[in-house]
C-alpha positions in Angstrom: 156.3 -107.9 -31.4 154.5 -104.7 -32.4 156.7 -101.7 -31.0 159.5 -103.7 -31.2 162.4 -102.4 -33.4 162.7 -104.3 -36.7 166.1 -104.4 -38.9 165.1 -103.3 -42.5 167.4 -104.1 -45.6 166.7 -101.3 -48.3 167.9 -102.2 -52.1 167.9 -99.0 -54.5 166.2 -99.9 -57.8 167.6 -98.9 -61.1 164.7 -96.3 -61.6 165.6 -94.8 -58.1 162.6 -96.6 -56.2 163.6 -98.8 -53.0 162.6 -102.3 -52.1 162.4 -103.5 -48.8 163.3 -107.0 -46.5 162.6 -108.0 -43.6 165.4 -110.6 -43.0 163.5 -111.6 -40.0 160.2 -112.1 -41.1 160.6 -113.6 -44.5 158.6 -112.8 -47.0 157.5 -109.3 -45.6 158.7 -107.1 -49.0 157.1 -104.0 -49.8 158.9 -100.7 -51.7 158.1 -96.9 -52.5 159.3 -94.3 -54.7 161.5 -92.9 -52.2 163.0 -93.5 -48.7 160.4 -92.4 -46.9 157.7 -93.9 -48.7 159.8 -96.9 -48.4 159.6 -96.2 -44.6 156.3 -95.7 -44.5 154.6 -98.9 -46.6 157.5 -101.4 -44.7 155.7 -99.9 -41.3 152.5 -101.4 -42.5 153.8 -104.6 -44.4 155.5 -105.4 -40.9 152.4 -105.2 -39.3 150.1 -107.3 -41.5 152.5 -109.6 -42.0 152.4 -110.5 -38.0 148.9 -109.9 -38.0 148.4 -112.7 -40.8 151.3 -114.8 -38.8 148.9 -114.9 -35.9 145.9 -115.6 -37.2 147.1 -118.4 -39.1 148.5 -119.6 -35.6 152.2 -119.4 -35.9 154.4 -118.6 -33.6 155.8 -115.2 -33.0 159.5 -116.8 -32.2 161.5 -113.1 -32.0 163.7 -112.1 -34.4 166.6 -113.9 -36.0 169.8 -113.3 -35.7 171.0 -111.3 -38.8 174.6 -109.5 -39.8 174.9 -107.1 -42.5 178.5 -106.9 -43.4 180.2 -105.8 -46.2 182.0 -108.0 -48.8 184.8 -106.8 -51.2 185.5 -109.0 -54.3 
């Protein structure tokens, strides 16, 4: 799973930081000041978090399937 490609959801905060989601790996969150900080701390939250997935034994199932689409109200 490491190397692989992994769809990112960025929210913009009110004081202009960013949080980030990992819709397939829930739970993975991590956020920075900017986008690249953002970038850069998601990169290493991905990559505990399925370190920590297989030492605790679970499985590394793949990715879910995800949409991002746009709603208007």
């Amino acid at each position: 799973m490491i190397g692989m490609n992994w769809k990112v959801v960025f929210e913009k905060n009110e004081d202009g930081s960013y949080t980030v989601t990992v819709p397939a790996l829930p739970g993975c969150i991590s956020q920075g000041d900017n986008k690249r900080e953002a970038i850069k701390n998601i990169k290493e939250a991905i990559s505990l978090h399925l370190s920590a997935m297989a030492e605790d034994g679970e499985p590394l199932t793949g990715k879910k399937e995800t949409a991002i689409v746009a709603v208007k109200l």
